[in-house]
N, C-alpha and C positions, 0 to 999 in steps of 0.2 A: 743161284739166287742172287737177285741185287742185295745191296748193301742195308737197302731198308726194309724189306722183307727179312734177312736178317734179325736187323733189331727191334723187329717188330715179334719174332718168335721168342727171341731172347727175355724181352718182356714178358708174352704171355709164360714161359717157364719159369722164370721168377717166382708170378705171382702164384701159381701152381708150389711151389717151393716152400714159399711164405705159409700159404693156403695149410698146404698139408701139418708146418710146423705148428703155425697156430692149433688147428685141429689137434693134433695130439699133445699139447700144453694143456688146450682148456675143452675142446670140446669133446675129447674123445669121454672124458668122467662123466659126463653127463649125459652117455647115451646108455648108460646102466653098469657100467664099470664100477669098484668097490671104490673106499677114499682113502682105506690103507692108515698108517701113524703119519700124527700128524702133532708136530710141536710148533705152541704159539710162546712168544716172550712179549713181556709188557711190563707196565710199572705199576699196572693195575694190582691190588691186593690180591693175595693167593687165596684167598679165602670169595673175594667176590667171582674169580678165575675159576674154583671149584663150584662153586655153587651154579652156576649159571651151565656149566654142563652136567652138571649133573641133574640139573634140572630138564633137558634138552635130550638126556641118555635114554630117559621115560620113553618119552616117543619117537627117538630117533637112536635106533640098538646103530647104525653108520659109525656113530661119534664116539664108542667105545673107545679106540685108540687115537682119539685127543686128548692129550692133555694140554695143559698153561704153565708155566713156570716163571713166577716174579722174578725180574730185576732191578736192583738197586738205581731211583731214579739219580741219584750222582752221578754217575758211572755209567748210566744207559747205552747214553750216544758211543761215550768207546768203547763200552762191552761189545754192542753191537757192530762196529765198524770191525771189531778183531775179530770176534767170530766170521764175518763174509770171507775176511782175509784171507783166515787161515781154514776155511772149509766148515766150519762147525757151527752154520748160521740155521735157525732155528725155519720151520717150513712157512710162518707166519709172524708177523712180528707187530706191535702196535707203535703206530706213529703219528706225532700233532704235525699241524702244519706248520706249527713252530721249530719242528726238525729237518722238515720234507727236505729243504736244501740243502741236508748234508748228507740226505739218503734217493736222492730223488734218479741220479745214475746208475744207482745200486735194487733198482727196483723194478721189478718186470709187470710192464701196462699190462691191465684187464683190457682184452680188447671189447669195442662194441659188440661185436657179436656174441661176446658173453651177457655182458648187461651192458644193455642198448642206452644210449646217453638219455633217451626220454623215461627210459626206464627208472636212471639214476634220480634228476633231476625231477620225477614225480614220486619217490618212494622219500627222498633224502632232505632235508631242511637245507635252504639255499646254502649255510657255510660250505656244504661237502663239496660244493664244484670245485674251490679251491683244489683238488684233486682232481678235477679234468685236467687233458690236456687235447688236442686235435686225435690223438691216436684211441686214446683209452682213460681208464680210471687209472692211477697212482695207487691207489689206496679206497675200501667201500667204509662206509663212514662209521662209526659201532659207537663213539658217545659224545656228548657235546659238554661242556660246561659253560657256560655263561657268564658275564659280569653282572653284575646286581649292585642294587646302593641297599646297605644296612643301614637304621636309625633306631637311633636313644630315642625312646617314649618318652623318658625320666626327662632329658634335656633339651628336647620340641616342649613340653608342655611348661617346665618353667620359664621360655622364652615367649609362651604364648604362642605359638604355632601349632595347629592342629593336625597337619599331615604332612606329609614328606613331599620335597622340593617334585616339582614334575619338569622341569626346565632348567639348564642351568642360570641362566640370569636371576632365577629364584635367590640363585646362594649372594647375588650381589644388597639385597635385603636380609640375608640372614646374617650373615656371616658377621656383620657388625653385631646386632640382638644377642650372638650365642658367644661374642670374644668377651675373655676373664682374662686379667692380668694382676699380678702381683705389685708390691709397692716395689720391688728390684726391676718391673715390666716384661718381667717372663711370664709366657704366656701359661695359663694355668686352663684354659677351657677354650675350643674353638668347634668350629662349624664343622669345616672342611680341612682334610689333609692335602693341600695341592703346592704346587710352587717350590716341591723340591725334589729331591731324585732319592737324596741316601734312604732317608725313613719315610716314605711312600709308598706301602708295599702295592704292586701292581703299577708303578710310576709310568712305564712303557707299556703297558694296557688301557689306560687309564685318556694317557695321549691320545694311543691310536684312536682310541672313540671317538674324542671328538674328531682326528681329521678326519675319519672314514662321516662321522654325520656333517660335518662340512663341506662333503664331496671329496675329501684330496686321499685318494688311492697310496697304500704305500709300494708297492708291488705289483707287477701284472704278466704274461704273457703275452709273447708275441705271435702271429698266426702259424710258427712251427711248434707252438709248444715251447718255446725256453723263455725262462724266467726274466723279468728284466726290468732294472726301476722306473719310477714312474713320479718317484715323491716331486715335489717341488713344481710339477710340469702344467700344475689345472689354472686354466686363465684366471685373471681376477674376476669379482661379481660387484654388484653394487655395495657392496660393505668389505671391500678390500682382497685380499689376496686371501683365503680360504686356510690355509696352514697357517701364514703371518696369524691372522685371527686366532687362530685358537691356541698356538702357543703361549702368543700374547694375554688370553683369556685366563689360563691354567699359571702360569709366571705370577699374575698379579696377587694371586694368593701368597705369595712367599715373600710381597714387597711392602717394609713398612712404613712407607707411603703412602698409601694406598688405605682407602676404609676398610679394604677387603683383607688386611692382612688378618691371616689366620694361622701360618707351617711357618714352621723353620727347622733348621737341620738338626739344632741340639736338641729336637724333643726327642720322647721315645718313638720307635717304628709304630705307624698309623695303627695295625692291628692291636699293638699291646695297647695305646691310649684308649681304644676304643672300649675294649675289654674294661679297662680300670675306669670309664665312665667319663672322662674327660674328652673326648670326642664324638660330638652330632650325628655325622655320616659317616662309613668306612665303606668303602668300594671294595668289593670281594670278590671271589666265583661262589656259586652255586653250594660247588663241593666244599665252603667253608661255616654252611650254617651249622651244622651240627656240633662242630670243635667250637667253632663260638659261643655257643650256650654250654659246654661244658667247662669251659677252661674261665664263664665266670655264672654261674648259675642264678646268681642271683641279678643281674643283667637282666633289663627289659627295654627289646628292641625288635624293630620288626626287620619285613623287608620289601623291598619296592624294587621296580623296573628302573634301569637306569636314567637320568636325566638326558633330557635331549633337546635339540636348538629347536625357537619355535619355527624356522624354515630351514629345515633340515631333515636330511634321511635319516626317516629313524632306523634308529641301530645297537649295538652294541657290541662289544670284545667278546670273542668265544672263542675255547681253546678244542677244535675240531681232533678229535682223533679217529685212526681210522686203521683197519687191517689189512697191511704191504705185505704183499708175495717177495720178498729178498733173491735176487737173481742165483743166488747162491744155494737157494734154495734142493733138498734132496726130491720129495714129492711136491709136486707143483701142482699136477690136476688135483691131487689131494688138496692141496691147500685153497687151488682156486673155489673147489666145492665148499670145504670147510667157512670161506671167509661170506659164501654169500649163504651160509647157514648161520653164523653167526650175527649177521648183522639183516639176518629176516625179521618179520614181524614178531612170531613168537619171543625169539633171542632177545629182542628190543624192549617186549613188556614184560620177559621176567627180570632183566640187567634193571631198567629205571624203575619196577615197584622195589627191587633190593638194595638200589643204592639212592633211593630218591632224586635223585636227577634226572633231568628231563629225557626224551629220548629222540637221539637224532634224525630219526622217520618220521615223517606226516602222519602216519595210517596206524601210528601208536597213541588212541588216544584211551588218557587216566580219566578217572573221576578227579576233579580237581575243587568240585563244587564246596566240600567240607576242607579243604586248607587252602590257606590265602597264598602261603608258601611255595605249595607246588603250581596254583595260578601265574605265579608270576614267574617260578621259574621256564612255566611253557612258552609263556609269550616270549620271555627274554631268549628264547632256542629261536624260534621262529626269525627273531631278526640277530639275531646273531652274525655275526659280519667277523673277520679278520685277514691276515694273509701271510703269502708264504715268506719265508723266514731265511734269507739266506746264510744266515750262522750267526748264532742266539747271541755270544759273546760278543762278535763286532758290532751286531747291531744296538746293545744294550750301552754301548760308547758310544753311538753316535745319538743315544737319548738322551743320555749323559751330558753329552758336550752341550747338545740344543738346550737343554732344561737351565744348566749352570752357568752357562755362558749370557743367557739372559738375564740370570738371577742375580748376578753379580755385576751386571752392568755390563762387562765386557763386550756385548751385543744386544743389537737391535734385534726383536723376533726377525726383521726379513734376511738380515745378515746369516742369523743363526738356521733358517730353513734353507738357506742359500748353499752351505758347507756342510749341512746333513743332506742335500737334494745331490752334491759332490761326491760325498762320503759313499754314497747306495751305487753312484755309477762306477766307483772302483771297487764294491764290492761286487757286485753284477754286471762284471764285461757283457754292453749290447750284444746280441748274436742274433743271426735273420739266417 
């Protein structure tokens, strides 16, 4: 045989090779094969981990031998990295896209032909692609949390203000109405928590909002699937460079100079001000309304969709998480069955009526008609936006630097997008 008849064979055995192993990973469970034990780990409460399969045990006797087992979210990322290591990695594991890129090597693709990408992208609320990549899924999506703006009733209506900001430019009228200061000129009441990093909780979510509603992507993929930056790279538009802008936006609250000043670093962190009634808005997730009303009960406050530019994608910060097969994995078709059970329709409507958060499917819909709460936190799912995260810690420096380095003077917003648009590309060596 010639040379290219050869490797013309040697290809089709290959895919014959491939064919057969995929098959027996994912598809041989699903031609009526059992799912066998199956351990999932997560930071999810143990109690909401019990509940939900136990709920699911009713009419699915399969998921007997699932269980869930909490982990310490501190310690998550290295529990898990040392369990792969040393062999004792759980058969499912739950991961944000906030982690993906310290797990994303360590994790065996859902191939299409398990769930077919149209499958994905019509069952799943846009954030979950973030876990596409050209081969497969990373990860099936199982809950979303969202950013939401919280607001003081008590301190909109002594200011005169009847409903919460719908736009940021709003806060450039409020924020002077709602500023208090003392005769020493510490600030004693403000609108908005922005313009600084230490006591900002969400400081680096917060950000990313608006670049993502200004157009400027932190993160992306290239056509193999590998990660790769992108910050700094979206042309100008007729109102400037799209990142310069909104850093510069978010800065100005910190400067007092500025009508807008509102933050500075010696207050207390934005959640405790808020709580103790001395701040307007707190920007939150989802999962923080209910410790908010408890930790100050007498608190009256609502909640609303986040602000957004009036030419801009709407959007917001959501922290996607979703159920990885771990390469390391013991049972795998197990697992792969297991994750598209738990992140089915059913699984979907009893996790969000239990833990009131929204649900990361389309095809889960609540009654939202009787609370304002859960209206707004669907919408907020629905545009949900964020991205992947190539390591929490380096990135949280390079928010850092951008934020204080403005705030201090020591840089102009385009200097500072300039050496964080640097910072991403030594963190994510390009690859093609």
């Amino acid at each position: 045989m010639s040379t290219f008849q050869l490797a013309v064979i040697s290809i089709f055995v290959a895919f014959i090779v491939i064919g057969v192993g995929a098959f027996a990973l994912f598809g041989g469970v699903f031609g009526g094969g059992g799912i066998g034990a199956v351990t999932v780990w997560g930071t999810m409460p143990q109690e909401t981990g019990d509940y939900l399969l136990d709920s699911l045990r009713s009419a699915d006797k399969s998921l007997q031998d699932v269980s869930y087992i909490e982990k310490g979210a501190g310690s998550y990322e290295s529990t898990m990295l040392n369990a792969m290591a040393s062999g004792a990695a759980p058969d499912l594991f739950l991961v944000t896209q906030e982690q993906l890129g310290a797990f994303s090597d360590k994790i065996i693709t859902i191939p299409y032909g398990t769930v077919s990408q149209s499958q994905f992208t019509s069952s799943f609320v846009d954030e979950g692609q973030l876990f596409l990549t050209p081969q497969g899924s990373l990860g099936l999506p199982f809950m979303i949390d969202p950013l939401v703006m919280y607001w003081n009733r008590d301190l909109f209506g002594s200011a005169g203000i009847a409903s919460a900001p719908v736009y940021w430019n709003d806060f450039l009228t409020l924020a002077p109405k709602m500023y208090s200061a003392n005769s020493s000129q510490n600030i004693t009441r403000s609108a908005v928590a922005l313009g600084a990093w230490s006591n900002v909780a969400h400081a680096k979510e917060i950000l990313s909002t608006l670049f993502m509603q200004a157009g400027e992507p932190i993160t992306g993929r290239n056509s193999s699937g590998a990660l790769m930056p992108v910050f700094g790279n979206t042309p100008s538009n007729t109102s400037g460079n799209p990142a310069e802008s909104a850093l510069r936006f978010y800065t100005e609250f910190g400067n007092p100079s500025k009508t807008t000043y509102s933050w500075n670093r010696s207050l207390p962190r934005s959640d405790e001000a808020f709580i103790a009634g001395s701040l307007g808005v707190y920007f939150g997730f989802a999962s923080e309304y209910k410790t908010l009303g408890e930790r100050n009960p007498n608190l009256r406050f609502a909640v609303a969709v986040m602000p957004q530019l009036q030419a801009g994608n709407k959007s917001t910060y959501g922290t996607m998480t979703a159920l990885a097969i771990p390469r390391a994995a013991r049972n795998v078709a197990g697992a792969a069955s297991v994750a598209q059970k738990l992140t089915g329709a059913p699984a979907a409507a009893v996790l969000a009526a239990y833990t009131g958060l929204p649900s990361a499917r389309r095809d889960v819909a609540l009654d939202t008609s009787v609370s304002t709460v859960s209206d707004v936190f669907a919408q907020s799912a629905l545009i949900a936006r964020g991205w992947v995260d190539p390591g929490q810690k380096d990135t949280d420096q390079v928010f850092k630097t951008m934020i204080e380095s403005v705030v201090s003077g020591g840089s102009e917003p385009s200097g500072a997008v300039s050496e964080a648009a640097q910072e991403f590309v030594r963190l994510i060596p390009v690859r093609f």
